[in-house]
N, C-alpha and C positions, 0 to 999 in steps of 0.2 A: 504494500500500500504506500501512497504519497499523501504525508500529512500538510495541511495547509494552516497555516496558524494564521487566527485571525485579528487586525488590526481596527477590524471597524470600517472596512473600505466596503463603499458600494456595491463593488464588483466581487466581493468575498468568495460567496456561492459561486460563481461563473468559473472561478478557477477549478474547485470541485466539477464543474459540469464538465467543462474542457476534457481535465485528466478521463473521468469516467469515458467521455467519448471515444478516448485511449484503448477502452477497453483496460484499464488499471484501474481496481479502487480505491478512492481517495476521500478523507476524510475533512472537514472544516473545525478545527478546536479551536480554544480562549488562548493568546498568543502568551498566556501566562504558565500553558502546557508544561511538565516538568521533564525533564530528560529520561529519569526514571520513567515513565508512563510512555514517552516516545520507544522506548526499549523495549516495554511489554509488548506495544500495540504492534514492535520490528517494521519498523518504517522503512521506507529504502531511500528515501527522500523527503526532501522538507520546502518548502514553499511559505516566505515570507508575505503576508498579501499589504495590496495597499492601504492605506489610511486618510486621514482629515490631519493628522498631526503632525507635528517638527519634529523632529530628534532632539533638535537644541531647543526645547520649549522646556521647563521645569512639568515632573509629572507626565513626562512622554510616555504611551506605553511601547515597553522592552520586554524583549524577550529572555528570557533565563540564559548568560550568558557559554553556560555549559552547552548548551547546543550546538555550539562549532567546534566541540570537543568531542562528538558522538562522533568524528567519521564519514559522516554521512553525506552526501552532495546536498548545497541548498541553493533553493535560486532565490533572489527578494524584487517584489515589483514594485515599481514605486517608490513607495514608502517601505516598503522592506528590502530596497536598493540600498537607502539615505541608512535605515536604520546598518546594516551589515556592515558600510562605510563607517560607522560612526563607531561599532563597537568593538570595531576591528585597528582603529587604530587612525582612520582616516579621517577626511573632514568636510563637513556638511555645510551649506550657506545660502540664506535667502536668495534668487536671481532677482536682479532687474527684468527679464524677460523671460517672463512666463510662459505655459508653453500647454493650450487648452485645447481638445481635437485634433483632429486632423494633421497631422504632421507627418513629412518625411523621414525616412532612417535610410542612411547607409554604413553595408554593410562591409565591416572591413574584413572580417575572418572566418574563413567558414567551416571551421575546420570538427566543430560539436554541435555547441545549441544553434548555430544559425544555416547548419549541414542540409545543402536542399532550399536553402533558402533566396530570393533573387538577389541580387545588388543594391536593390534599391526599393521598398516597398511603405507604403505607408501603414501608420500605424495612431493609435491611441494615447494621446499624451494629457495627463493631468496632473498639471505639482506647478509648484513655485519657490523649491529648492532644488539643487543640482550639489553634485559631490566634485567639489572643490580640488581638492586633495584625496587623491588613492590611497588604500594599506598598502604594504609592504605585499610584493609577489601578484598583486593587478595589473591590468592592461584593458585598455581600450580596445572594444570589436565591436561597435558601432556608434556613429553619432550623427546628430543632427543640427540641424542649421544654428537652434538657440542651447545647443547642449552636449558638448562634446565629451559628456563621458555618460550617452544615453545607453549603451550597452558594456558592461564590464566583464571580468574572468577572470581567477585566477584557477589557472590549470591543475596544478599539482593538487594544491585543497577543494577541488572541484566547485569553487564557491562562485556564482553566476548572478549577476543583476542585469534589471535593463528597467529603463524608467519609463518606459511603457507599458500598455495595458496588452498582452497578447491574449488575453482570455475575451476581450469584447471583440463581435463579428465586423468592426471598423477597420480592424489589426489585420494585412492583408497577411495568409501562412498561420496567424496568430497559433492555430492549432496545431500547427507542425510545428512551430517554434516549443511548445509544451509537450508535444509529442518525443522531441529529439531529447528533449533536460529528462523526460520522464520511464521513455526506453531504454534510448542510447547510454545517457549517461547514468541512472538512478539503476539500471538494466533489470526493470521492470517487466515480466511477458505480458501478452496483453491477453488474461485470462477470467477478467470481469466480463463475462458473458451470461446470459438469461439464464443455460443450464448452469452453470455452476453460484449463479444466486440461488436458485432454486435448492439443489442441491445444501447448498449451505443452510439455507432456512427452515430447509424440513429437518436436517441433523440437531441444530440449535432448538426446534421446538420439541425433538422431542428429546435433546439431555436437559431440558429447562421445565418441562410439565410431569417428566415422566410417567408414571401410572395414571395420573390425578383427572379429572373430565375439565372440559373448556366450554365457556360460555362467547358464540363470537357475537359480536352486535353486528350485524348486515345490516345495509340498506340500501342495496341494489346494485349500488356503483361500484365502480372498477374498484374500488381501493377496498373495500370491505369483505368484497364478494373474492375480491383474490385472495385477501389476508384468509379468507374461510376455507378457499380450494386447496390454500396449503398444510393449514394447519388438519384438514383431511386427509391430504395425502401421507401428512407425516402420522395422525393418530387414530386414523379409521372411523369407528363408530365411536369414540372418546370426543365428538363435539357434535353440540346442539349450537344451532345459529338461533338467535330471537333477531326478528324483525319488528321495530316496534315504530307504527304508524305513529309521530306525534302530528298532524293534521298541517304541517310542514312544507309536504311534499308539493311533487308538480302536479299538473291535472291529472286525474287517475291513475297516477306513478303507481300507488301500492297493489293493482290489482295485477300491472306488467311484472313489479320486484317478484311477486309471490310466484306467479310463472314461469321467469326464467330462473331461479333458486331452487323452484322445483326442478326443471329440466336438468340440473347439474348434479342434481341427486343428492342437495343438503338436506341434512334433517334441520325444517326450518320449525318454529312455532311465533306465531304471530301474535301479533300484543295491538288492540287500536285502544291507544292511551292520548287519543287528540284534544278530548275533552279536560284531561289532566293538566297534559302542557296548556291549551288555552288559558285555564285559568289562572295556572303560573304566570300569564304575560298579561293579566290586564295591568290596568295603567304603568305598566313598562317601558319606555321610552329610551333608554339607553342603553346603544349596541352591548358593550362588553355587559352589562347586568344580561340583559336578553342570552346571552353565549353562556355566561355562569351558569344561570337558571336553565337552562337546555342541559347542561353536561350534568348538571347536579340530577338533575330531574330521570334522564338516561338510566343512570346509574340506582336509584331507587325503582324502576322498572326493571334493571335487570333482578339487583335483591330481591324482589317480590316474585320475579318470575322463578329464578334457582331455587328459591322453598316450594315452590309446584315441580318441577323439573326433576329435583335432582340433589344432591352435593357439588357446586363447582369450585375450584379454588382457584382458575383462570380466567378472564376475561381478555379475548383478543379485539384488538381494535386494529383499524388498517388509517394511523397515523403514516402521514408522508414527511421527507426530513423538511419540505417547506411549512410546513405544520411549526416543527420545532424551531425551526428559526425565528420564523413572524413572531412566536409564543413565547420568544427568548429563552429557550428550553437549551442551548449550545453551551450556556453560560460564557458566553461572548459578551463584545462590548457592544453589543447591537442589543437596540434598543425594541423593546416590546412594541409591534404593529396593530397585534389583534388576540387575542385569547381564541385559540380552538378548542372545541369543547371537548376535542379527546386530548387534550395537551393540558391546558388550564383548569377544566371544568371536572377532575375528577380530584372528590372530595377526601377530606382524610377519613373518615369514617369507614369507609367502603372495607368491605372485607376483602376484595379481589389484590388479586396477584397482576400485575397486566403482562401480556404478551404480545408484542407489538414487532412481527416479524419483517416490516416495509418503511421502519421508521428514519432509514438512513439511504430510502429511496425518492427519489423525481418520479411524478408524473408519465413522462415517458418508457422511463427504467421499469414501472411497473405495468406499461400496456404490452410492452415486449414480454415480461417475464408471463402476463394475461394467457399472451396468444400463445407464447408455448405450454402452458397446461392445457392449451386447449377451450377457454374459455369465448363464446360467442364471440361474432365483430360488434353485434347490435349491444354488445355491453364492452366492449376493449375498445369501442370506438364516441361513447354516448360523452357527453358533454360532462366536466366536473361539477361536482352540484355540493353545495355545501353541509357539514353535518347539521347546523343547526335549521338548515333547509329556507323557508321564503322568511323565516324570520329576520334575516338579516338581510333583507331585497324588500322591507317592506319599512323605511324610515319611520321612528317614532313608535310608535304603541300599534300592538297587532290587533286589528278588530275584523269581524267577519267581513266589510263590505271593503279594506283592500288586502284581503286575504282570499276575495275573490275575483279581486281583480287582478292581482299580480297572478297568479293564476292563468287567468283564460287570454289576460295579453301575452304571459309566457310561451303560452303553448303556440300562438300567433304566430311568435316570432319564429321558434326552432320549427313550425310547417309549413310559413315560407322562405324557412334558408331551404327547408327539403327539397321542396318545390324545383327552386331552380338551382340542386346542386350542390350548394353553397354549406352546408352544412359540416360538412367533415374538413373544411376549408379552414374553418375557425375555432378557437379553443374553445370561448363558452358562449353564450347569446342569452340575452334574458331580459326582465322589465323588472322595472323597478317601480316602487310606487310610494310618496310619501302625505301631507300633510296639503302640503301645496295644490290649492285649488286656482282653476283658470276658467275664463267665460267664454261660454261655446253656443252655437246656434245651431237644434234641432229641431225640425219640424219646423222652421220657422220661428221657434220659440227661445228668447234667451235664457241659457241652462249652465249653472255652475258647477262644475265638475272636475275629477282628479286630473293632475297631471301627472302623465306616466313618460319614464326615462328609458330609452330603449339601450341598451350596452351590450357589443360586441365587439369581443377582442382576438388577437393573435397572440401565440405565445408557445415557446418550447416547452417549460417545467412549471408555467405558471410564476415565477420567480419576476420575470418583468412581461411585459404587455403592451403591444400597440393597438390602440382601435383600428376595429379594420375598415378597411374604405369598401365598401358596401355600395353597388350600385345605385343610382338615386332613384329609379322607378320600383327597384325592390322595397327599398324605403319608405317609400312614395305606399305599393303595396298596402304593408305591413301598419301604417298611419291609417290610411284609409279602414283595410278589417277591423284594427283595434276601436276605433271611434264608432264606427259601424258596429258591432257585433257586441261591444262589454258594455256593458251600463253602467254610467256614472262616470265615463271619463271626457274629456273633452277636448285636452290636449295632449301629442307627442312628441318628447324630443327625441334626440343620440345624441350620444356624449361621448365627444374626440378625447377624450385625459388618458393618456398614456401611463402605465406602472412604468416605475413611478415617473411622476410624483402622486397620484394616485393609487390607491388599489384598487383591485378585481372589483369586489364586491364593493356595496358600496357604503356598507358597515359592518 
């Protein structure tokens, strides 16, 4: 594995994503990681990530300087250029000329990390320090116009910077650049593939449960319904799924969940506890309470169902590591985005043990791992949907009439991406609906009614997101049905907000 230790830089994850594309697993930890624990987890390599910070500020975060003691090849981006310069003996110093996007590099050497690489290729640049002064045993292998010691090496101690971003899709190679530090030189094989996660997860679950029965919570989606196919495979008839309707879901979702759950031959048993949750959320108004209240509430539905069922001492969840990140669960210097209620929202009380075999997996990582067990398209392929489901697509306090409208303009929207195509094109597509009324003319009559936000995006891991540019008469469409067809609404927007600086959802 290649460890990545994390500085607080935007781009943290990305470098994670990169490596995995490698086909090598990589991990993202707190840059405060101990040497000792790098030795456990037998790293082959280390990856300083970028930052918001100086080196020379007081209170900079540094790494445990025993790290370039382990042996090990490291490379630092950025901020983990400046830092490596700095604790190695070099010297670090604000520029006058800053160096934001887009920028050239050339390349002087090519002899490892830039092996395969052209002469001259652009790349990703964000800082407004530059290293001054090299350690003892560096050399220059690329630079650029405002930065001439934008790529560094020192060969013997295989210790590599570049003060560029090769992890964002800007970085022309950027992948091969992480590729070469992360094969060639870290000589990593590239054996992070779908069969050997699998394989690894069903070993793990069952030296982790052994005898003992498992409760998984399903709810139809890729991530829950895999977490169940595995922990199947690994424990046979040792797992009961509960499905539990909280009144949540899309339009007639739980009648599709309970049919294809069955086709896959879980033993599912079904719980409609929507009247429950309802009432947990009257005058609730704020997202993270709404997220609390959902993961708390879960979890006394599954209690209540294991005293009917059974004895279980596990609880599987199909948590994703974008989950743990947003939910600051990495214990990184990243800051809490959102509470997920299988990350956040599970109480201390709870008797459960949790088992969470996809927690240090993407979105995509787990549709691959899907279709090799064999799991439907019409669910390796469905749109991510949230656990605590429209409660968090419905701003402000959930009441039945925009719990019926987000609803049936949802369903609008994802049957006409269908319609023309569009559907598998894009990450997620959905309506949103809040508080905000707007004046509409029906029947000729002036009529006050919801405004509803339409949001769809593109996206590899979920991790960042562009709106997608959606033809205007699809749109056009899709305004039209919704005003037509749901009652009580009047107007439609889309909303161009990119992740970030936004998120997905839109609390």
């Amino acid at each position: 594995m290649i460890t990545v230790l994390d500085f607080g830089g935007q781009y943290s994850h990305l470098i994670t994503r990169r490596i995995r594309e490698c086909e090598v697993y990589s991990e993202l930890l707190p840059y405060s990681t101990s040497p000792e624990i790098l030795k456990r987890l037998n790293a082959k390599g280390i990856i300083l990530s970028g930052g918001p910070a100086s080196v020379y500020e007081k209170n900079a975060p540094k790494c445990d300087p025993r790290v370039f003691e382990l042996g090990l090849p490291v490379l630092g981006i950025c901020y983990g250029l400046q830092l490596m310069v700095d604790m190695l003996g070099g010297h670090v110093k604000s520029t006058t000329r800053s160096e934001y996007g887009k920028t050239s590099l050339k390349v002087i050497d090519h002899s490892d990390l830039f092996h395969s690489i052209s002469p001259e290729i652009v790349t990703w640049m964000s800082h407004g320090d530059y290293a001054e002064k090299l350690p003892d045993g560096f050399e220059i292998i690329g630079t650029s116009v405002n930065c001439n010691s934008a790529a560094i090496r020192n060969s013997t101690s295989r210790y590599y910077g570049v003060q560029f971003h090769p992890e964002v899709a800007h970085t022309n190679q950027g992948t091969q650049i992480i590729k070469n530090f992360v094969q060639d030189i870290c000589g990593c094989s590239p054996s992070w593939t779908a069969k050997s996660i699998i394989d690894t997860a069903v070993e793990q679950i069952r030296s982790s449960v052994g005898d003992h029965r498992v409760l998984a919570a399903v709810s139809g989606g890729i991530d829950s319904t895999t977490t169940a196919v595995l922990v199947q495979r690994a424990l046979k008839n040792k797992l009961t799924c509960i499905f539990v309707n909280h009144g949540l879901l899309r339009k007639n979702e739980e009648h599709l969940v309970l049919q294809s759950l069955n086709e896959l031959g879980l033993n599912v048993h079904y719980v409609d506890a929507s009247e429950q949750f309802f009432q947990k959320l009257i005058g609730i108004k704020d997202s993270e309470q709404k997220r609390k209240i959902i993961g708390e509430e879960f979890i006394k539905v599954f209690d209540e169902a294991s005293g009917k069922l059974g004895v279980f001492e596990w609880l599987a969840q199909g948590t994703l590591y974008p989950d743990v990140i947003e939910s600051a669960g990495t214990g990184s210097v990243a800051s809490r985005i959102k509470t997920h209620h299988n990350v956040g929202g599970i109480p201390q009380w709870s008797k459960f043990k949790i088992i969470e075999p996809l927690k240090l997996l993407y979105k995509d990582e787990v549709r691959k791992i899907a279709a090799e067990l064999g799991i439907p398209d019409v669910l390796v392929k469905s749109h991510p949907f949230p656990g605590p489901g429209l409660a968090v697509r419905i701003i402000g306090e959930v009441n039945e009439d925009k719990l019926r409208i987000c609803k049936d303009a949802s369903a609008i929207v994802e049957e006409t991406l269908k319609r023309h195509g569009l559907y598998e094109e894009v990450w997620q597509a959905f309506a949103v609906v809040g508080d905000d009324l707007g004046v509409g003319v029906l029947g000729d009559q002036r009529r006050l009614g919801h405004m509803v936000t339409v949001r769809i995006v593109k996206s590899v891991d979920g991790m960042t997101a562009d709106w997608a540019r959606i033809p205007e008469d699809v749109l056009e469409e899709m305004s039209s049905q919704i005003t037509g067809e749901v009652t009580g609404v009047t107007w439609v927007g889309y909303t161009i907000t990119s992740k970030p600086p936004s998120t997905i959802e839109p609390c």
